[in-house]
PALUMDO-811506 format. One record per residue (C-alpha): residue number from 0; x, y, z; residue in three letters. Coordinates in Angstrom, 3 decimals, decimal comma, always signed. Layout:
! residues N
[NUM [X Y Z] 'ALA'],
...
END
This chain:
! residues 270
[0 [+27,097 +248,647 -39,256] 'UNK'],
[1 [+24,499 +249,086 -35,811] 'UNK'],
[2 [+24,630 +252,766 -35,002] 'UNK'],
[3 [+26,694 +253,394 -31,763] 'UNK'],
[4 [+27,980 +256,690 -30,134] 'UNK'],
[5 [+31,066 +258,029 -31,565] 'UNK'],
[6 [+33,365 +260,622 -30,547] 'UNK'],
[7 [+33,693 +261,834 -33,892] 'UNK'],
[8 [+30,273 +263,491 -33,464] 'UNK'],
[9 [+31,524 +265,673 -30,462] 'UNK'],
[10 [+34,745 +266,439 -32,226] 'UNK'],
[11 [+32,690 +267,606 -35,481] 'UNK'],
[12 [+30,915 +269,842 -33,310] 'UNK'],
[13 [+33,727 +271,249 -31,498] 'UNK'],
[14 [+35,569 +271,688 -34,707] 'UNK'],
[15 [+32,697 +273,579 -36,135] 'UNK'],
[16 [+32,985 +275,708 -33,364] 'UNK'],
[17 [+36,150 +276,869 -34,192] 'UNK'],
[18 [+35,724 +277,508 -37,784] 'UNK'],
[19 [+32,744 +280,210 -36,640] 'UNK'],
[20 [+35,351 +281,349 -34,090] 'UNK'],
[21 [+37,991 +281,524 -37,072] 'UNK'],
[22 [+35,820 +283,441 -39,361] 'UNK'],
[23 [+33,669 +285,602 -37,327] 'UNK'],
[24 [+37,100 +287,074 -35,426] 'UNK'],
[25 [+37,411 +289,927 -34,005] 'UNK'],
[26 [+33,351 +289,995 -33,395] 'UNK'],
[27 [+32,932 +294,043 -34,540] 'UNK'],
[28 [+33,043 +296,243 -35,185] 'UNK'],
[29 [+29,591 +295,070 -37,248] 'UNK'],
[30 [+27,575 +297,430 -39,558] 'UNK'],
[31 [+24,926 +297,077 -42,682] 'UNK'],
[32 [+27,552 +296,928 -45,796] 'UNK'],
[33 [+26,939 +299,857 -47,270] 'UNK'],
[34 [+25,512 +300,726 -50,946] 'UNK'],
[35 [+24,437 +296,324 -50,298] 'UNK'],
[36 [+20,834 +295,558 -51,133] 'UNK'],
[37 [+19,283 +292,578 -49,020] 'UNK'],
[38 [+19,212 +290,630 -51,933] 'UNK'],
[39 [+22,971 +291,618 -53,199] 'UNK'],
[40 [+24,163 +289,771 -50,070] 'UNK'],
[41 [+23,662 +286,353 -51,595] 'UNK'],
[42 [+25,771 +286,813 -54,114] 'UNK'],
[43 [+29,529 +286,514 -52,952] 'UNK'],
[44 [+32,180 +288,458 -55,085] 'UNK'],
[45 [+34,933 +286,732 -56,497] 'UNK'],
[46 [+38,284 +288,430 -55,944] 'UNK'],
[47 [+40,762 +289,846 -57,567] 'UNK'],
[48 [+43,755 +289,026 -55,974] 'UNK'],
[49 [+45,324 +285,584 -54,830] 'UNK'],
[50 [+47,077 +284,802 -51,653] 'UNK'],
[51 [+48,728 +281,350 -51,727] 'UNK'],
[52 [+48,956 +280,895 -47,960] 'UNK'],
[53 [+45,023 +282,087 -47,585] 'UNK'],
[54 [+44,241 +279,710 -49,970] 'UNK'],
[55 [+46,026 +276,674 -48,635] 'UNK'],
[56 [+44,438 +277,459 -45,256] 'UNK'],
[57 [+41,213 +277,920 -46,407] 'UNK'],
[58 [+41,360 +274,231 -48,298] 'UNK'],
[59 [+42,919 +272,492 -45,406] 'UNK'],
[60 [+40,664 +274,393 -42,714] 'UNK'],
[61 [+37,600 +272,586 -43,967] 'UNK'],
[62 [+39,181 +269,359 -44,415] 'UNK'],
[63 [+38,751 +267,436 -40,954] 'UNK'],
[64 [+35,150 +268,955 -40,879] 'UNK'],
[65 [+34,502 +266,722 -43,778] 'UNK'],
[66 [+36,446 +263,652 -42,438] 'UNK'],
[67 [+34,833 +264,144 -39,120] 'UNK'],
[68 [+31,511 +264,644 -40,503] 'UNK'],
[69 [+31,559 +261,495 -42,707] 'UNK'],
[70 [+33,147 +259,272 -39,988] 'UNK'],
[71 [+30,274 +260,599 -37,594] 'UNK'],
[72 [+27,451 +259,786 -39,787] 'UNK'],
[73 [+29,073 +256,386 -40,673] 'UNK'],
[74 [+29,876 +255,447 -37,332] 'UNK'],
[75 [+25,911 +256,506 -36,379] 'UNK'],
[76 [+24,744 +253,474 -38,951] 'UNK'],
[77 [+23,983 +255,862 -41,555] 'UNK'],
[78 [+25,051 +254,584 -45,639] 'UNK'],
[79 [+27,796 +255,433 -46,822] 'UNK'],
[80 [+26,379 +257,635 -49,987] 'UNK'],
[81 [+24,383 +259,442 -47,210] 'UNK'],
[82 [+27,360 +259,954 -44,990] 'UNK'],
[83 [+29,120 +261,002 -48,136] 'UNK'],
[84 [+26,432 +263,622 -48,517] 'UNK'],
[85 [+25,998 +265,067 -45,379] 'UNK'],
[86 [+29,968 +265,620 -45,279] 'UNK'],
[87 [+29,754 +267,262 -48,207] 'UNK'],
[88 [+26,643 +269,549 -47,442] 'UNK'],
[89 [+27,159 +270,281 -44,219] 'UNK'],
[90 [+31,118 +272,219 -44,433] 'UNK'],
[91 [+29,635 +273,946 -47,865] 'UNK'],
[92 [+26,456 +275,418 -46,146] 'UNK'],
[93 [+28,653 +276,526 -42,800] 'UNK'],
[94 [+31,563 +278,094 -45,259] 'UNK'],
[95 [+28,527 +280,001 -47,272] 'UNK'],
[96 [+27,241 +280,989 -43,452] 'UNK'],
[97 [+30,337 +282,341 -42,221] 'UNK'],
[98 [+30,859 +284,067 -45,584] 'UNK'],
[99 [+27,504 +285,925 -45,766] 'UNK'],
[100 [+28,421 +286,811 -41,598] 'UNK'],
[101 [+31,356 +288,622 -43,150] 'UNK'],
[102 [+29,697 +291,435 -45,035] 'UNK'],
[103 [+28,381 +292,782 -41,805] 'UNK'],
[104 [+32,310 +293,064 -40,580] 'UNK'],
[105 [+34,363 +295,988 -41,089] 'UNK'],
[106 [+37,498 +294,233 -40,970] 'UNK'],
[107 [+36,210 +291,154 -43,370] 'UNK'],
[108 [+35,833 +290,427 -46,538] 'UNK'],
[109 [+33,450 +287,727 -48,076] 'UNK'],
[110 [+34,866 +285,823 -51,530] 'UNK'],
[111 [+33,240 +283,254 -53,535] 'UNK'],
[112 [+36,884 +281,622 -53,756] 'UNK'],
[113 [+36,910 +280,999 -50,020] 'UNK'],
[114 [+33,765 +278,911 -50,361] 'UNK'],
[115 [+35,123 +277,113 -52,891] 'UNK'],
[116 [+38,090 +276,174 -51,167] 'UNK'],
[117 [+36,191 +275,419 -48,259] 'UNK'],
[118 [+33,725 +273,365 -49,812] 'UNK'],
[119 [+36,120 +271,905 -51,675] 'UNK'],
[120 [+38,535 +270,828 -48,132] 'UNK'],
[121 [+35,171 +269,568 -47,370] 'UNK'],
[122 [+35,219 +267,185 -49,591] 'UNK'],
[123 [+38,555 +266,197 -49,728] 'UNK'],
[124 [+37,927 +265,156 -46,102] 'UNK'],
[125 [+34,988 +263,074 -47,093] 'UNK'],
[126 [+37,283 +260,890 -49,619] 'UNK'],
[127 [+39,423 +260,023 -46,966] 'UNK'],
[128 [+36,932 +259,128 -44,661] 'UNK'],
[129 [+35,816 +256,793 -47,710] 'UNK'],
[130 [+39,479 +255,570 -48,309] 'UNK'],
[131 [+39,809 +254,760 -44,691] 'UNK'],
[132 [+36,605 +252,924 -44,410] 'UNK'],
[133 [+37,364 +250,917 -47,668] 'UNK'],
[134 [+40,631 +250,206 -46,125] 'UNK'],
[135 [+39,202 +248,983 -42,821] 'UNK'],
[136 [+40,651 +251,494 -40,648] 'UNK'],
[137 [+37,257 +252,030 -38,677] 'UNK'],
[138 [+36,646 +248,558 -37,752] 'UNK'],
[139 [+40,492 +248,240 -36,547] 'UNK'],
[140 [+39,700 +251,767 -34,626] 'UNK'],
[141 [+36,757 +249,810 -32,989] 'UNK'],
[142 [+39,260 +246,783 -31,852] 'UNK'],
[143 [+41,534 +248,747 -30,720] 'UNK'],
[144 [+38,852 +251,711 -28,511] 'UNK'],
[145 [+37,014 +247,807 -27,163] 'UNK'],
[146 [+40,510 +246,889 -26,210] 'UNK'],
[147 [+41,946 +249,855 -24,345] 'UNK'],
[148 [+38,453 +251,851 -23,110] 'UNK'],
[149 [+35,223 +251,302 -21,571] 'UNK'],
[150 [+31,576 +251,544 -23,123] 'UNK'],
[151 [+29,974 +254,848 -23,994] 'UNK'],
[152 [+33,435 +256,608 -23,699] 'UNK'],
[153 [+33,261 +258,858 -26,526] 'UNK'],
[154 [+32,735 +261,865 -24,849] 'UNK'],
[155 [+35,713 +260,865 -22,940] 'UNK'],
[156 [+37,654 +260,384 -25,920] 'UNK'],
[157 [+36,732 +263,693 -27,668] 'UNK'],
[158 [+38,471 +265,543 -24,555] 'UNK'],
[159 [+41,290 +263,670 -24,371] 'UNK'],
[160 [+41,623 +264,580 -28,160] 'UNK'],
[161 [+40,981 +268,058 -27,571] 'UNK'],
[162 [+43,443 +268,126 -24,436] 'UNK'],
[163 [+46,293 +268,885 -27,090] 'UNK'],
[164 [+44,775 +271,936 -28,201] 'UNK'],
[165 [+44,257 +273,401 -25,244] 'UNK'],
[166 [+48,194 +273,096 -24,208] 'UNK'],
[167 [+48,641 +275,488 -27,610] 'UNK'],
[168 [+47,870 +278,260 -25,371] 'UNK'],
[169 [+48,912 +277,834 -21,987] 'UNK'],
[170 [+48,048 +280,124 -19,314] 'UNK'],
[171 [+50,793 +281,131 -16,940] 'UNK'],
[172 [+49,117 +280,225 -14,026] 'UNK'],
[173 [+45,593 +277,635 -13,690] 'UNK'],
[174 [+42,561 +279,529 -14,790] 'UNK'],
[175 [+45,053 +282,810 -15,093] 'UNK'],
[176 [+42,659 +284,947 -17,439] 'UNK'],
[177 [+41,445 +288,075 -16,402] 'UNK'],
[178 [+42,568 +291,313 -15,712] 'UNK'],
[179 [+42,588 +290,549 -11,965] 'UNK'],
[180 [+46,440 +290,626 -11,615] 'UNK'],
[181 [+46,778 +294,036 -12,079] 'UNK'],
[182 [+44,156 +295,271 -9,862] 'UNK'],
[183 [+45,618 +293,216 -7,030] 'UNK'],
[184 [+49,385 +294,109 -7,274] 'UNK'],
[185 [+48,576 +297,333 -4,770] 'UNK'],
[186 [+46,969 +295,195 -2,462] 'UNK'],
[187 [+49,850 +292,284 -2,274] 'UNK'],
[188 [+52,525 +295,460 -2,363] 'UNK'],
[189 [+50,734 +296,733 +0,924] 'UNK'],
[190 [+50,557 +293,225 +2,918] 'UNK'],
[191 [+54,084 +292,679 +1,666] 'UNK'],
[192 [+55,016 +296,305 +3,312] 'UNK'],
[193 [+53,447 +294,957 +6,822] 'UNK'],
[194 [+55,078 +291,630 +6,929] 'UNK'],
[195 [+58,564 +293,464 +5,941] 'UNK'],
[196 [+58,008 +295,356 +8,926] 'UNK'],
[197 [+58,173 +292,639 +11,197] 'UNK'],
[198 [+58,429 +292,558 +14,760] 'UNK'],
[199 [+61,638 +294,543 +14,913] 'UNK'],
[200 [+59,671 +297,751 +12,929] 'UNK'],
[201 [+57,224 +297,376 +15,274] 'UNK'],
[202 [+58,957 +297,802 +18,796] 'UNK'],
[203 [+60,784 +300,711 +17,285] 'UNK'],
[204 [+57,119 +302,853 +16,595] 'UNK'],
[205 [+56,354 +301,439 +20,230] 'UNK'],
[206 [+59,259 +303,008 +21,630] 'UNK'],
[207 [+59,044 +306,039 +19,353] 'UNK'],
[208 [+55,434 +306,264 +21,414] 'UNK'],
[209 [+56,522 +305,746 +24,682] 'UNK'],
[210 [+59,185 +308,050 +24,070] 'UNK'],
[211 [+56,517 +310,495 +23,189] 'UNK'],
[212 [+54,223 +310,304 +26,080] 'UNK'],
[213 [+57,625 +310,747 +28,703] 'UNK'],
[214 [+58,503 +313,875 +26,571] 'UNK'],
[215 [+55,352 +315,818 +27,195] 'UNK'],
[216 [+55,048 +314,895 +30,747] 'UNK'],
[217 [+58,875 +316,260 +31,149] 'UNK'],
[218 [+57,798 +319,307 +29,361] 'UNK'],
[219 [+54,446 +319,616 +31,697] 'UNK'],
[220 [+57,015 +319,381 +34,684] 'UNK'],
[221 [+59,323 +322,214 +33,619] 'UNK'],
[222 [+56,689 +324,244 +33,004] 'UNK'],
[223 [+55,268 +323,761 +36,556] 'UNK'],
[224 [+58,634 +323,882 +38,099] 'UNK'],
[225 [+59,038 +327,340 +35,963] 'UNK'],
[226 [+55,496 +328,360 +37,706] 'UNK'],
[227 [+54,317 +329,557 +33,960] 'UNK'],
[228 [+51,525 +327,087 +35,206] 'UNK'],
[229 [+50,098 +329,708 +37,270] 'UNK'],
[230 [+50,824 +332,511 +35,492] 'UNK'],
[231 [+49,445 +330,615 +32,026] 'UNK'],
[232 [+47,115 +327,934 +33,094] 'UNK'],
[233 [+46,424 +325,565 +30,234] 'UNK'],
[234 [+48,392 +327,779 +27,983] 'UNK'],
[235 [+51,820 +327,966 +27,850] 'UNK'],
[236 [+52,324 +324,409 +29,590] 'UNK'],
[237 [+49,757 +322,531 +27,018] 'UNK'],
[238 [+51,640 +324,091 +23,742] 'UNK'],
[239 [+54,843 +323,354 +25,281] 'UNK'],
[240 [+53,528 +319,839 +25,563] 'UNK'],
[241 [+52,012 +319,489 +22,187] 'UNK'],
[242 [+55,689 +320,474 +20,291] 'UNK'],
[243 [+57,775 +318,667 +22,787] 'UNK'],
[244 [+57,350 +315,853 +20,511] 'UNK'],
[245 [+58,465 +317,782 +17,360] 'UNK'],
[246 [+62,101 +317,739 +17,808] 'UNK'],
[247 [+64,944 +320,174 +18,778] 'UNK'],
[248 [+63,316 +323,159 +16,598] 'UNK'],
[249 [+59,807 +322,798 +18,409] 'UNK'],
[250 [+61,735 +322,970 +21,898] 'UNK'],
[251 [+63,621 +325,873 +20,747] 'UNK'],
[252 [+60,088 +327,794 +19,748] 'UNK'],
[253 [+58,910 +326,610 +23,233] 'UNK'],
[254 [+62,367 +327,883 +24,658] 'UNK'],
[255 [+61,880 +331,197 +23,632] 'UNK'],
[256 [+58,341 +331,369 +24,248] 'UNK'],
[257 [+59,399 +330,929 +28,118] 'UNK'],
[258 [+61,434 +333,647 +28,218] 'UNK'],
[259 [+59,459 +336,424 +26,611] 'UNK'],
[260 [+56,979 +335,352 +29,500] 'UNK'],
[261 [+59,143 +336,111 +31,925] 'UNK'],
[262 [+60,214 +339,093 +30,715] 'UNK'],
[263 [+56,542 +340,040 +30,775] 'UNK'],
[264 [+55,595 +338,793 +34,079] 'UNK'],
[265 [+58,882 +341,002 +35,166] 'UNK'],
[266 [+57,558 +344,160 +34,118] 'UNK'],
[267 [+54,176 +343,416 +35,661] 'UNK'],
[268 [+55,898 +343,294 +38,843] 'UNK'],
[269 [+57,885 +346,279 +38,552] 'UNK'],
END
């Protein structure tokens, strides 16, 4: 078969990917395993105890590597007993990669059984690449991609392959990752506060303002009109106008202050 561009060759890739992603998880912490000589690392311990769902996983993990592999090199023009080969080299020496990785994780644990599952999903996916190919389903794969898309679309193909996967996880909103939602709720809370305000809350702190402004000049009158002004000037008059805005208590203050003026200004007389 001429070599041609395949998608399985971006789909290998991608899938590889994700096994290191699988394996390597959570990234750290990572540390020199300790009492290990360099040369102990090599040599992956086999484990004492079994767990059935681990060990299904770990075969069927490695599985469309294999399959992917094989249909990649086959689908490049390569032999089949060399396509065979690479699919089964290639998922062994990754699984004995990511299982040497391990010992530098705290929370992993390297096993020889892993590997062997692994390499032996590997190739499990490499004998039904074979079936499918001795069954012909690669050359009715090639009718049917002629058929229904253009040339050179296997890049195209990989992603619409891989579209699936990424709908596992969807984000709430597009490209919603970060920790950017958080940080803005105070801002959104204070431009929701001003448009809840509205025109309405507005001419209410205009008039509160303009109410204001015609209080102290009232007050400044009285206290002219009371001739404190020249008695006091810029005393007596200018506090009376700063509190004449503060309410009923702050006239009351400036009430009184009024009167013991007078009082004084009596005596002086006398």
């Amino acid at each position: 078969m001429p070599g041609q561009r395949s998608s399985a060759v971006p789909l290998a890739w991608a899938y590889a990917l994700l096994i290191g992603y699988a394996s390597l998880y959570p990234f750290g912490p990572w540390r020199w395993p300790p009492g290990v000589e360099l040369t102990d690392l090599m040599q992956l311990p086999w484990p004492r105890w079994r767990d059935r769902f681990d060990e299904v996983a770990n075969l069927l993990g490695y599985l469309p590597l294999g399959l992917l592999v094989y249909g990649a090199a086959v689908r490049s023009g390569a032999r089949a007993w060399l396509a065979a080969l690479l699919g089964l080299m290639l998922p062994a020496g990754l699984s004995f990669g990511m299982e040497l990785t391990q010992n530098f994780l705290a929370s992993r644990v390297p096993s020889l059984r892993d590997w062997v599952l692994n390499a032996g999903g590997g190739a499990i996916g490499v004998a039904l690449g074979a079936l499918g190919q001795r069954l012909g389903l690669d050359r009715r794969w090639q009718r049917t991609r002629q058929r229904w898309f253009v040339q050179q679309s296997a890049g195209a193909i990989a992603l619409l392959l891989l579209w699936p996967v990424g709908l596992l996880f969807p984000q709430p909103l597009p490209l919603g990752v970060g920790q950017v939602g958080g940080r803005a709720a105070p801002v959104r809370a204070g431009r929701a506060g001003r448009h809840a305000l509205g025109a309405g809350g507005r001419r209410l702190a205009g008039d509160h303002v303009r109410g204001t402004g015609a209080a102290v000049a009232a007050a400044r009158r009285q206290c002219h009109r009371a001739g404190l002004a020249g008695a006091m000037p810029g005393g007596l008059c200018h506090h009376r106008a700063r509190v004449a805005a503060g309410g009923a208590g702050a006239g009351r203050h400036c009430a009184g202050l009024q009167r013991h003026h007078a009082v004084h200004h009596a005596e002086l007389r006398a």
